[in-house]
N, C-alpha and C positions, 0 to 999 in steps of 0.2 A: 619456504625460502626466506632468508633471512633479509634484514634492511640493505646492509651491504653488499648482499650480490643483487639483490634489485637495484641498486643503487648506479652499481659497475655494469651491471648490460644497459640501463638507458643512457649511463655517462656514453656508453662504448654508439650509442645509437649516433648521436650528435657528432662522432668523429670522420675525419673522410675518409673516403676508398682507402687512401694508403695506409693511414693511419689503423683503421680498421683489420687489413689486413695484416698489419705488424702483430695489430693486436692476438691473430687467431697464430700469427706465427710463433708466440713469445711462449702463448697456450700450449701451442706444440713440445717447445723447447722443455717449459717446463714440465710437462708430462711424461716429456722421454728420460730429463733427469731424473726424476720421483720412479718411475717404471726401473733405469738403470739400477737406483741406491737399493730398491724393493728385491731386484734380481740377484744382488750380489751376496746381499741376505740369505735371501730363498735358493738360490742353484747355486754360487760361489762365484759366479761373473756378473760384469756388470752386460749395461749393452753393448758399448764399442768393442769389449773382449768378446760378446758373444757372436758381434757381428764377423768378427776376424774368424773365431771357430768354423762358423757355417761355413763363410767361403773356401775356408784351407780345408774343410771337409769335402766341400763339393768341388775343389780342383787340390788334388794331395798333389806336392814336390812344386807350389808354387813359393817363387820368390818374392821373398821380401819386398821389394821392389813394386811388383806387379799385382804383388796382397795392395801397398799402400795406396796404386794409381786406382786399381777395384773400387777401394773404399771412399778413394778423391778427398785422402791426407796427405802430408809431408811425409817424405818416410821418418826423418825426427820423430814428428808425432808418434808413431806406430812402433817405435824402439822400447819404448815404456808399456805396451800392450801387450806386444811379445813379451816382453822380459817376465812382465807378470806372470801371464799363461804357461812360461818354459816352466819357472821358477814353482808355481802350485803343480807342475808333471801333468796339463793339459796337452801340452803343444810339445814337437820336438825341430831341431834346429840343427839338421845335417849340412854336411857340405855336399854341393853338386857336384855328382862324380865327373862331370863333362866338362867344369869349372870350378875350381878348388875355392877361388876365392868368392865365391856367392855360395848363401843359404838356401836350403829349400825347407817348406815347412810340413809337418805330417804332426796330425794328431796322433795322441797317445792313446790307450785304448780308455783311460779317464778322460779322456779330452772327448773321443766319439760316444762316450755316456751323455755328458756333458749336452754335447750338439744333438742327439734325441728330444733333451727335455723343450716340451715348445709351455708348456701352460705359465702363465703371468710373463710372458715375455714382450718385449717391444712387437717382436717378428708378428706373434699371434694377433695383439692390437691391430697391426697394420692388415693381418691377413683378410681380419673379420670385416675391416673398416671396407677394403679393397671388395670384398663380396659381395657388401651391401649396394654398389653402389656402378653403375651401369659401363660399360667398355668403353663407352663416349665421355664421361663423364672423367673414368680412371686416365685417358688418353689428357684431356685440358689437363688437368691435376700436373700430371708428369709435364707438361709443355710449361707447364707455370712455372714449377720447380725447379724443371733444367734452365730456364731461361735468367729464373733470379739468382741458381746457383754458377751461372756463368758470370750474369751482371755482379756479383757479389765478389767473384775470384778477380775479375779485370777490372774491377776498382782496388783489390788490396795489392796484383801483381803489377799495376798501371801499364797492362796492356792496351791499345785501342779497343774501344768497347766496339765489337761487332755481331749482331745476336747469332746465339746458337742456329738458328733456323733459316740463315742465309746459305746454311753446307747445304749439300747434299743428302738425303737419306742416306745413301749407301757409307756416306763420311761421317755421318750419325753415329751409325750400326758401328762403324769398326773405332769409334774414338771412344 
C-alpha cells in the first residue's frame, strides 16, 4: 500500500459521520463513473444507457415518460440517452398505437444482445455486493439511500422536506 492511500484512510479516520459518509459516497460515484467509461469501451454503452436498456427490456412499449420517473431523472436528462441508444440501432422509438403523440420504446434485437451481456457491468458489481451481504443489512442500505435521495431532491426542488418513511408502505410500493 502506498504513503498516499495510507495517508487518505487515516486522514478519512479523523472526519465526522457526515463527512465520512460523503466520503464513501464520492467512492461510489467515482466507481460508477470509471465502471460507466470501462463499459462503453468494453459492450458500447455506458451505465445510464445500460441502465435504460435493462428496464425497456424488462417492461417493452414503456414510455419515455415512465422510463425516466423508473430511473428518478428529468426526462431532459434521458432525451440524450435515448437519442444515443436509437442512433447506435439498440433502442427503437414507436409511436403508441393508443396515443399518436407518445413514444414507447422496444429494444432492437442489437439492443436485447446488448442487455444479456452482465460481465464488468455496474449491474454485476451491485449484484455481487448485494449477495455478500445480509437482507437486513441490504433493507438499512436501501432506507439510507431512499431517504438521502429524497433529502437531496427536496432541497434542489425546494419542496418542504418531509422523510420518505412518514408514507405508508403501501404508498411506498406504488410511488
Amino acid at each position: 500500500m502506498s504513503t498516499v492511500t495510507t495517508n487518505a484512510r487515516n486522514a478519512g479516520a479523523d472526519l465526522s459521520d457526515v463527512l465520512q459518509f460523503m466520503q464513501l459516497l464520492w467512492a461510489v460515484v467515482h466507481g460508477l463513473e470509471k465502471t460507466s467509461k470501462r463499459m462503453a469501451a468494453d459492450i458500447g454503452v455506458t451505465g445510464p444507457q445500460r441502465l435504460a436498456l435493462r428496464v425497456v427490456g424488462l417492461f417493452p412499449g414503456v414510455s419515455a415518460g415512465h422510463l425516466a420517473a423508473t430511473l428518478h431523472v428529468d426526462p431532459s436528462t434521458l432525451t440524450g440517452v435515448l437519442q444515443r441508444l436509437t442512433t447506435e440501432g439498440l433502442l427503437l422509438r414507436v409511436h403508441d398505437p393508443l396515443d399518436r403523440r407518445r413514444a414507447i420504446l422496444r429494444l432492437t434485437a442489437r439492443g436485447s444482445r446488448v442487455n444479456a451481456l452482465s460481465r464488468g457491468t455496474v449491474e454485476t458489481a451491485v449484484a455481487d455486493t448485494l449477495k455478500s451481504i445480509s437482507a437486513r443489512d441490504r433493507e438499512a442500505a436501501r432506507r439510507v439511500l431512499e431517504r438521502l435521495a429524497w433529502q437531496l431532491d427536496a432541497q434542489t426542488s425546494r419542496r418542504p422536506v418531509q422523510s420518505p418513511h412518514r408514507r405508508t408502505r403501501r404508498a411506498r410500493k406504488e410511488a
